[in-house]
DSSP file (Angstrom, degrees, kcal/mol; ACC not computed):
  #  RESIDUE AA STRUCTURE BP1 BP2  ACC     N-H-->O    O-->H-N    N-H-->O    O-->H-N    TCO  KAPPA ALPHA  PHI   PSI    X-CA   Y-CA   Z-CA
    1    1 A X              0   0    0      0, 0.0     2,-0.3     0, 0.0     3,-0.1   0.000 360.0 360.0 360.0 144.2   22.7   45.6   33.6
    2    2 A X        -     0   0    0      1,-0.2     0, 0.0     0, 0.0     0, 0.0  -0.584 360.0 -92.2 -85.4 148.0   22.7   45.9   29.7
    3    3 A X        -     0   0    0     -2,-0.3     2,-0.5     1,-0.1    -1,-0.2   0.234  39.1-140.6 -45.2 147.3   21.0   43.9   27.8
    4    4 A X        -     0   0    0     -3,-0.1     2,-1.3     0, 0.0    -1,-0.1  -0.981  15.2-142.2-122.4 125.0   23.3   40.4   26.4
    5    5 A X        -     0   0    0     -2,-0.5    -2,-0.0     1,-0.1     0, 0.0  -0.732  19.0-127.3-107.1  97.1   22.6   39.5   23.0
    6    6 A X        -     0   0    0     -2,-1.3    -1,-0.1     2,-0.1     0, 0.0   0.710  22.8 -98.7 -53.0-171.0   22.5   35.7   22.5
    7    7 A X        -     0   0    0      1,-0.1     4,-0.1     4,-0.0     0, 0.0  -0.156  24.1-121.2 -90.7-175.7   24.4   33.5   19.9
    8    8 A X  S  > S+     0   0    0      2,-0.1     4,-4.1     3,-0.1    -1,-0.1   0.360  94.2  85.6-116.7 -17.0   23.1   32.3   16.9
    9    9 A X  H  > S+     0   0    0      1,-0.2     4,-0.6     2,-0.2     3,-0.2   0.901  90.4  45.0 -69.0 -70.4   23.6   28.8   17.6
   10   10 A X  H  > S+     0   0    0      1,-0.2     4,-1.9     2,-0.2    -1,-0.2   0.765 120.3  46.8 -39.0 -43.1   20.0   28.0   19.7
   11   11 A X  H  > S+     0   0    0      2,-0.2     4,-3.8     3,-0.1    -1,-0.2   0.982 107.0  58.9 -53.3 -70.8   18.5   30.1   16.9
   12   12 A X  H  X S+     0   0    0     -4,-4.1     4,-0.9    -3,-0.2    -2,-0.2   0.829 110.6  41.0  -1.3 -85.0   20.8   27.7   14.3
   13   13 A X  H  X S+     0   0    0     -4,-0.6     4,-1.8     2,-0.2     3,-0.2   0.754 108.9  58.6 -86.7 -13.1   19.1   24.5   15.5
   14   14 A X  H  X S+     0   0    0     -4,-1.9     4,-1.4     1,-0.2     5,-0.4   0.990 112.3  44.2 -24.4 -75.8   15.3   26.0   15.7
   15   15 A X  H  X S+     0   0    0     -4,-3.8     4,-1.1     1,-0.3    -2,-0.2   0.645 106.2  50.4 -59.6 -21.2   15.7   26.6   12.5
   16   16 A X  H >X S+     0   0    0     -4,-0.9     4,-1.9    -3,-0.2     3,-1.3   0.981 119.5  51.9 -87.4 -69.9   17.5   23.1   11.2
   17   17 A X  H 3X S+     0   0    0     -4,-1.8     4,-1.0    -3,-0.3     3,-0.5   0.835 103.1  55.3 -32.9 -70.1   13.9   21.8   13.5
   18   18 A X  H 3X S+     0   0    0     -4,-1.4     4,-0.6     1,-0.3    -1,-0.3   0.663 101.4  53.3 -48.6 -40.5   11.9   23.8   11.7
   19   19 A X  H X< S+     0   0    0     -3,-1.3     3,-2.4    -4,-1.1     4,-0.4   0.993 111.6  52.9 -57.7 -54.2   13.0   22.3    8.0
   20   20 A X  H 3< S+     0   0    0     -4,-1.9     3,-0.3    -3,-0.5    -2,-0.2   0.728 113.6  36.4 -59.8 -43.0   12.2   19.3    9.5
   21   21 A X  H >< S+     0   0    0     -4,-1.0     3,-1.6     1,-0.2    -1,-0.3   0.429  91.4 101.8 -84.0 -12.6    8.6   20.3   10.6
   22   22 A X  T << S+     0   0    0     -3,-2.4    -1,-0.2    -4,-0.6    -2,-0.2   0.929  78.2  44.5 -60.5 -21.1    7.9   22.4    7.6
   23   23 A X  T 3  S+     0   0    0     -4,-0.4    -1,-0.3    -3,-0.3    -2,-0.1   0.676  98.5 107.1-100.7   5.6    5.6   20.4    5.3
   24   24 A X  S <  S-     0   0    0     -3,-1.6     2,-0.3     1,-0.1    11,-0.0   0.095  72.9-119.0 -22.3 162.3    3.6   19.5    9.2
   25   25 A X    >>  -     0   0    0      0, 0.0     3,-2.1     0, 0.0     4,-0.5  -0.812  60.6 -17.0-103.7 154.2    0.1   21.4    9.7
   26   26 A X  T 34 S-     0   0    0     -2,-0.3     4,-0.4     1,-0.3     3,-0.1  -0.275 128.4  -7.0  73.5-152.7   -0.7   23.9   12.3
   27   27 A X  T 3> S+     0   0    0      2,-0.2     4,-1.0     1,-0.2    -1,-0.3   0.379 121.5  76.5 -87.3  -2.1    1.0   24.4   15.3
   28   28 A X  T <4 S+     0   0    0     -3,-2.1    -1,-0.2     1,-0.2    -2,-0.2   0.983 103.2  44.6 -60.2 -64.7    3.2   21.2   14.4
   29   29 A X  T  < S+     0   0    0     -4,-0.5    -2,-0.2     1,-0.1    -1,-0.2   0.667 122.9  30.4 -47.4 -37.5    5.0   23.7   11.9
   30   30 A X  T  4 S+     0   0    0     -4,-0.4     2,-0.5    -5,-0.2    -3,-0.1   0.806  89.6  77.0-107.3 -38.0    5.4   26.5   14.1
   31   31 A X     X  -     0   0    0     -4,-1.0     4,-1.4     1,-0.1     5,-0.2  -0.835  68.5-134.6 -87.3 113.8    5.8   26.3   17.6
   32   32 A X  H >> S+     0   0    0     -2,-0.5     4,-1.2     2,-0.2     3,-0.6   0.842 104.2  34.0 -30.2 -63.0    9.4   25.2   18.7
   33   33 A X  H >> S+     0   0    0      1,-0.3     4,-2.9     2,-0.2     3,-1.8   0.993 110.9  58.2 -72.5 -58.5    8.1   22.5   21.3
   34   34 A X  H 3> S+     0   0    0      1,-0.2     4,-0.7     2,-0.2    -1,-0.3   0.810 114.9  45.1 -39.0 -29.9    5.0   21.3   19.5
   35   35 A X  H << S+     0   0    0     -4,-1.4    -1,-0.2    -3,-0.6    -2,-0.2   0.745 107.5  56.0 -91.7  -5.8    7.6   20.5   16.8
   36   36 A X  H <X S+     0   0    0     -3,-1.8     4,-0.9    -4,-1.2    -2,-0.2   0.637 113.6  35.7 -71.1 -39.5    9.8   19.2   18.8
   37   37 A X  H  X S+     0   0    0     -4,-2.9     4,-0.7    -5,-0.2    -2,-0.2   0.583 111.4  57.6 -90.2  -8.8    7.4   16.7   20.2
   38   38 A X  H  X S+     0   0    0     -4,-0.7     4,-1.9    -5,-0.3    -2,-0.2   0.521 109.4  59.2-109.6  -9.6    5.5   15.9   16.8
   39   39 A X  H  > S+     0   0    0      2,-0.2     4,-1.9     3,-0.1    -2,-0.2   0.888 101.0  45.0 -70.2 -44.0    9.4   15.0   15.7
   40   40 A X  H  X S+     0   0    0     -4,-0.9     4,-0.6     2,-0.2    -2,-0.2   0.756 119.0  47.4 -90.5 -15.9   10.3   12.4   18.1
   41   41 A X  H >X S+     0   0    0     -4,-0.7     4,-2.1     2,-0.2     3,-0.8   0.938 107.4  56.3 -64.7 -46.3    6.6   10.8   17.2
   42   42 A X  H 3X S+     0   0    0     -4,-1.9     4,-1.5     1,-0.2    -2,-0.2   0.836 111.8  40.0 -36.0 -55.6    7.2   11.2   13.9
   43   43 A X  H 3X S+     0   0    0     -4,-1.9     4,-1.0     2,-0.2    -1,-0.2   0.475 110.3  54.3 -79.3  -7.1   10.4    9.2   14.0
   44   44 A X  H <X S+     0   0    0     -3,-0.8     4,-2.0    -4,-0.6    -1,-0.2   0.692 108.8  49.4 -94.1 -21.5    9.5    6.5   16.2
   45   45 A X  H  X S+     0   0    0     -4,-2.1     4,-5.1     2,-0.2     5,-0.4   0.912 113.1  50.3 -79.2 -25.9    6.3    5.6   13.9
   46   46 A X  H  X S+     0   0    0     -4,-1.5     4,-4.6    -5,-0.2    -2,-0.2   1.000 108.0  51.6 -62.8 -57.2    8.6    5.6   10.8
   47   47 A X  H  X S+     0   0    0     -4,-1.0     4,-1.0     1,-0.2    -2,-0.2   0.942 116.2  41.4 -53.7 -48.1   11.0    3.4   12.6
   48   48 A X  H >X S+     0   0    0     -4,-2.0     4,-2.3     1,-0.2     3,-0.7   0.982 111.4  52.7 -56.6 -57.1    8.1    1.1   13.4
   49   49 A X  H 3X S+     0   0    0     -4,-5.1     4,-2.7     1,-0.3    -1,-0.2   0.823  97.4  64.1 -68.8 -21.2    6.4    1.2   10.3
   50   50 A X  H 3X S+     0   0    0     -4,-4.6     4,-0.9    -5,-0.4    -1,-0.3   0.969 106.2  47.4 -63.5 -35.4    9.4    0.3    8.2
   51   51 A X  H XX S+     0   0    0     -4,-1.0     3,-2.7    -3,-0.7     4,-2.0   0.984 119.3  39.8 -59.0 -53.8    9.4   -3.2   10.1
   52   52 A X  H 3X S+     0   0    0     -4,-2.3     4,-2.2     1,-0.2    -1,-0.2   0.891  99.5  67.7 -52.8 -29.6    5.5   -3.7    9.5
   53   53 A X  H 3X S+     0   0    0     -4,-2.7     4,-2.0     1,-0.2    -1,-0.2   0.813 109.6  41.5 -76.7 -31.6    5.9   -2.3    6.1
   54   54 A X  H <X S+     0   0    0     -3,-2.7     4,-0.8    -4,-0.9     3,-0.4   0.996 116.2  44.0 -46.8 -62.6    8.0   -6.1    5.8
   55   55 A X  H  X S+     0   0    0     -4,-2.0     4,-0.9     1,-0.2     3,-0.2   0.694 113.4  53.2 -65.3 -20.7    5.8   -8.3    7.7
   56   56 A X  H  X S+     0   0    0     -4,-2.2     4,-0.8    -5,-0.2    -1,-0.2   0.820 114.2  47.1 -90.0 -33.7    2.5   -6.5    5.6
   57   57 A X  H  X S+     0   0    0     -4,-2.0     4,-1.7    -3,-0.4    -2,-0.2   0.656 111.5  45.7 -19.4 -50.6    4.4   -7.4    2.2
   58   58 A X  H  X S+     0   0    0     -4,-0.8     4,-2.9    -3,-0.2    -2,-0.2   0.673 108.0  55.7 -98.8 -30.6    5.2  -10.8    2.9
   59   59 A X  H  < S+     0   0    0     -4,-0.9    -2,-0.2    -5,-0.3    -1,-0.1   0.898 111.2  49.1 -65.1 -26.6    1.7  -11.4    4.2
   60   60 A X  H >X S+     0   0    0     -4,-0.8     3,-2.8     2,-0.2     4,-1.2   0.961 109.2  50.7 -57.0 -83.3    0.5  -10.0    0.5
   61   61 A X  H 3X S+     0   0    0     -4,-1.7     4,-6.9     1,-0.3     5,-0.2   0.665 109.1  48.4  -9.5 -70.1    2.7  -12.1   -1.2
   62   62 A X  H 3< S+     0   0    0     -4,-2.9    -1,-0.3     1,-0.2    -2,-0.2   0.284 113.0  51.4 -70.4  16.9    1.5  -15.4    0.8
   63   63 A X  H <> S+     0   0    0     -3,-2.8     4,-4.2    -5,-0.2     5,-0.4   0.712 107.9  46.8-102.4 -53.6   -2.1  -14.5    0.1
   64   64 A X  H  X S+     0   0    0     -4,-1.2     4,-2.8     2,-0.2     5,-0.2   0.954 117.4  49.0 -62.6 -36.2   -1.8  -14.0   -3.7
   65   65 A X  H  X S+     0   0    0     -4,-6.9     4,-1.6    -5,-0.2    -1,-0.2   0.985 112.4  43.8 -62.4 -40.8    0.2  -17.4   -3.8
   66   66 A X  H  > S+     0   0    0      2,-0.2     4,-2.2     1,-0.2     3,-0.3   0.928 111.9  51.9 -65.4 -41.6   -2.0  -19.2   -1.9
   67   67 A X  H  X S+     0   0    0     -4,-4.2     4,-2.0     2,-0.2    -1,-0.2   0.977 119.3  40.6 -74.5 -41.7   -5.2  -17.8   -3.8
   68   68 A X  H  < S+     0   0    0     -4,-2.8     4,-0.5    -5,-0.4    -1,-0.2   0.852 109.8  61.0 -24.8 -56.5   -3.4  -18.8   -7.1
   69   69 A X  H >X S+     0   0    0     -4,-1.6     3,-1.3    -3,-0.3     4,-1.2   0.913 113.6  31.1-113.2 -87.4   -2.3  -21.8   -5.4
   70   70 A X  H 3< S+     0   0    0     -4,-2.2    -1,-0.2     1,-0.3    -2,-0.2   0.667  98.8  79.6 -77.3 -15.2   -5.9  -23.0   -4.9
   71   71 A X  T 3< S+     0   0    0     -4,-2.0    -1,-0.3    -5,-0.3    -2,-0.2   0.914  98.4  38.6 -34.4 -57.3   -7.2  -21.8   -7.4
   72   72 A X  T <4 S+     0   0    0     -3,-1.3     2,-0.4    -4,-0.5    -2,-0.2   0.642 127.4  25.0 -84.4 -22.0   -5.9  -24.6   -9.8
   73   73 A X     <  -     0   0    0     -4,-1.2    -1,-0.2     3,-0.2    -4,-0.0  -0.984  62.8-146.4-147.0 142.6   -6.5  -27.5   -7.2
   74   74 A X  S    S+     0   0    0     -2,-0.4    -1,-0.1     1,-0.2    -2,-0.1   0.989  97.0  41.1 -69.5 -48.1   -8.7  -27.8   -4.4
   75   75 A X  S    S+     0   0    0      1,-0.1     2,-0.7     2,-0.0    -1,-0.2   0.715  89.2  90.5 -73.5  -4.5   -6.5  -29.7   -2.3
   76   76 A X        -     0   0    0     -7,-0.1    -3,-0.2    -6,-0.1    -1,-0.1  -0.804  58.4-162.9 -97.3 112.9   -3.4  -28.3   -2.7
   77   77 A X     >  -     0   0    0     -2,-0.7     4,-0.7    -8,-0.1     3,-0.0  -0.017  34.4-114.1 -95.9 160.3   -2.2  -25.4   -0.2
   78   78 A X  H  > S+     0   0    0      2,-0.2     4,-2.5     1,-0.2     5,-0.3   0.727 112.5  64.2 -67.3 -22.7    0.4  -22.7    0.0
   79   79 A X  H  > S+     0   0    0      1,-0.3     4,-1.6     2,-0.2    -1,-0.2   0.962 104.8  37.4 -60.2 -56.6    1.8  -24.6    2.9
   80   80 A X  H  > S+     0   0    0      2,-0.2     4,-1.0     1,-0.2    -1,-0.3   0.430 111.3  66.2 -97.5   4.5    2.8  -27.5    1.2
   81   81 A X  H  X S+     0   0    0     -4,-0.7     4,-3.0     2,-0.1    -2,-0.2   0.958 111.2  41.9 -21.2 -87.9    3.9  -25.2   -2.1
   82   82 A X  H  X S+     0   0    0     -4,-2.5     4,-5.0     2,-0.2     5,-0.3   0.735 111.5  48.3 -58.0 -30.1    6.1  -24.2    0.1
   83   83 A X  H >X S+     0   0    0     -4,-1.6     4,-1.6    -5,-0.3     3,-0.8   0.915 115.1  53.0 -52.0 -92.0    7.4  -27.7    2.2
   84   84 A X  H 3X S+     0   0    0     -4,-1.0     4,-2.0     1,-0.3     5,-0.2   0.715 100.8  59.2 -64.2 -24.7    7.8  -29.2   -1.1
   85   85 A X  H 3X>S+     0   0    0     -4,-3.0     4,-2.3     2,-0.2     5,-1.2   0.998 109.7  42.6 -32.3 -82.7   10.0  -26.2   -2.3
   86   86 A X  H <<5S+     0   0    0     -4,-5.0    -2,-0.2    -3,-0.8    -3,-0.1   0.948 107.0  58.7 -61.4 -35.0   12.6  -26.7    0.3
   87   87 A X  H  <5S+     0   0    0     -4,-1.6    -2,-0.2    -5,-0.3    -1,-0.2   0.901 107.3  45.2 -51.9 -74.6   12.5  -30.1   -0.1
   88   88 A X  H  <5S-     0   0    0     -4,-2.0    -2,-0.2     1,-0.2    -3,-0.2   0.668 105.2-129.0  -5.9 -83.1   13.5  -29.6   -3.9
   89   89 A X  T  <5 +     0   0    0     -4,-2.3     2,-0.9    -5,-0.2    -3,-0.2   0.380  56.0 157.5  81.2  58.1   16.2  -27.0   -2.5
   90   90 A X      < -     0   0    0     -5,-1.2     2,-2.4     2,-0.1    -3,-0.1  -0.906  36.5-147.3-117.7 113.7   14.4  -24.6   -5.4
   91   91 A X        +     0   0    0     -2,-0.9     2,-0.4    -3,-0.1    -5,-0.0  -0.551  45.6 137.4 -67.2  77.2   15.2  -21.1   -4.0
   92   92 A X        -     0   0    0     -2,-2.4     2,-0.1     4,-0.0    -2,-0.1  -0.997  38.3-156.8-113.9 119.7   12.1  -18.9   -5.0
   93   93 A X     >  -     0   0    0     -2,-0.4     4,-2.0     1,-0.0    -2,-0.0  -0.295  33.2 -92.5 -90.1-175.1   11.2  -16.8   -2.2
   94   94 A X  H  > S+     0   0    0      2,-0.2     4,-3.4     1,-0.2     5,-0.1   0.804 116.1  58.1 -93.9 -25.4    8.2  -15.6   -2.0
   95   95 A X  H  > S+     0   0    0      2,-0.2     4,-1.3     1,-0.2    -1,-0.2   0.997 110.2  47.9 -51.7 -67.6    8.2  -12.3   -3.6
   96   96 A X  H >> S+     0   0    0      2,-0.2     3,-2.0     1,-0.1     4,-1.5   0.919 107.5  58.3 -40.9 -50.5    9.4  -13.8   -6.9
   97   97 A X  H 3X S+     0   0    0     -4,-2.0     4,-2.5     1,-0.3     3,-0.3   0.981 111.1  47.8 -54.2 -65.5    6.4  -16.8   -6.3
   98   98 A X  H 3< S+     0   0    0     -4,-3.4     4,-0.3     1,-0.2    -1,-0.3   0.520 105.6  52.0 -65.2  -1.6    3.9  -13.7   -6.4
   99   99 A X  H <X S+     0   0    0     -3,-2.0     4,-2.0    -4,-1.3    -1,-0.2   0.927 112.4  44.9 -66.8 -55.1    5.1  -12.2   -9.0
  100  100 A X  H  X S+     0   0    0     -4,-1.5     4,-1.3    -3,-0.3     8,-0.3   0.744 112.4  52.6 -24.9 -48.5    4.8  -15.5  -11.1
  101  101 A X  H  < S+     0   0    0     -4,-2.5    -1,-0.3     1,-0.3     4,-0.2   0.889 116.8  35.7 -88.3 -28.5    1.5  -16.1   -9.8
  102  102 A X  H  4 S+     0   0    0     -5,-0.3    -1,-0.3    -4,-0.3    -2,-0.3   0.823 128.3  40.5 -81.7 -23.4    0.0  -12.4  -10.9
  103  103 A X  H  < S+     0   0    0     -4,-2.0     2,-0.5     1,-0.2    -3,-0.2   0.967 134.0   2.0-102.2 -69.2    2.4  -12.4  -14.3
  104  104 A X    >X  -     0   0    0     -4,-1.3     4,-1.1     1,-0.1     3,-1.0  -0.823  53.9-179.8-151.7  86.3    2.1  -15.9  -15.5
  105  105 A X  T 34 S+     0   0    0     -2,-0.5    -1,-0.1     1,-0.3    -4,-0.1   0.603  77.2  69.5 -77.8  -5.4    0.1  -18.3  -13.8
  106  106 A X  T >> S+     0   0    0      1,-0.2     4,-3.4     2,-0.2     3,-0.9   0.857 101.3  46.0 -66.5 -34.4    0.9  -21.1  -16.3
  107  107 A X  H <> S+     0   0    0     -3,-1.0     4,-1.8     1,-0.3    -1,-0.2   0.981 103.6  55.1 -89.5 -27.3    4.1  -21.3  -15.2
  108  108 A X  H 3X S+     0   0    0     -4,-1.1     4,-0.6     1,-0.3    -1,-0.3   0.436 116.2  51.6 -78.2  -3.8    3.6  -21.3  -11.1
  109  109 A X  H <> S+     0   0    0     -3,-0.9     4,-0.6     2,-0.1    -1,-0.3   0.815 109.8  43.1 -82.2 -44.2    1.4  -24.3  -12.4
  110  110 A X  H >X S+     0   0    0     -4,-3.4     4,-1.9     1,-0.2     3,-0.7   0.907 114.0  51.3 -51.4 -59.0    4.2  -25.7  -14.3
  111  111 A X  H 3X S+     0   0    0     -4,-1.8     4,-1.4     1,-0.2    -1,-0.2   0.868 114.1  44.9 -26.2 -65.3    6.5  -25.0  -11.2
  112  112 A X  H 3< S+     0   0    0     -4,-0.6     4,-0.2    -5,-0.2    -2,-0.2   0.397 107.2  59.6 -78.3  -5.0    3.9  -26.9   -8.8
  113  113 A X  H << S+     0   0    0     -3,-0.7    -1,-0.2    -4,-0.6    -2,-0.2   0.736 110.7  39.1 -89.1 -37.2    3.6  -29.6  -11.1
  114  114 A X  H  < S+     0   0    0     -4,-1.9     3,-0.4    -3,-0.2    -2,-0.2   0.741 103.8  65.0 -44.3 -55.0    7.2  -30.5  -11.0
  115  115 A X  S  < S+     0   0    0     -4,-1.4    -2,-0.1     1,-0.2   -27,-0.1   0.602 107.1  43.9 -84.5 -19.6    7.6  -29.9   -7.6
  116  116 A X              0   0    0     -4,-0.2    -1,-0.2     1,-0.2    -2,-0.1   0.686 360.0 360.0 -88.7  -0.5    5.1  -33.0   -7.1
  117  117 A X              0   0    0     -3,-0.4    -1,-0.2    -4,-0.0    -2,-0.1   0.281 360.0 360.0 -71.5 360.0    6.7  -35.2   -9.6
């Protein structure tokens, strides 16, 4: 039988794999299966990390407020920052609070001074 000389398409998507893999080290970059496999790891830790990448944010956040936070009074906590926040109904999430509290700590005093009034 003569020889059959295959399509281009299975070449096609190596190569499309291969972008993907390029900036990889090793045999991650080169070998069709190894890139194959170092792909679908790749994409499952990205999909994971973007959710931690929240929850390790918001955990910043509530640390710098709370170390702010106690700085200025012993007894007074991020916890009840925040309780007396909602009571107010003052929408500041917590990203904004930690800006506040690294930018301008006068006013996140001013803010918490209010908020006991």
């Amino acid at each position: 039988m003569t020889r059959i000389r295959r399509g281009y398409i299975a070449r096609r998507r190596r190569t499309k794999i291969r972008l993907f893999a390029s900036s990889f080290r090793g045999a991650r970059s080169r070998l069709t299966r190894t890139i194959i496999q170092q792909k679908i790891r790749s994409l499952v830790s990205s999909h994971r990390d973007r959710d931690r990448k929240k929850r390790d944010f918001r955990r910043l956040w509530i640390t710098r407020i709370n170390a702010v936070i106690r700085e200025n009074r012993v007894s007074y906590s991020y916890s009840r920052l925040i309780h007396n926040l909602y009571k107010r109904q003052l929408l500041l999430n917590r990203k904004i609070l930690a800006q506040i509290a690294i930018l301008n700590r006068n006013c996140l005093y001013m803010i918490s001074n209010e908020i006991i009034k």
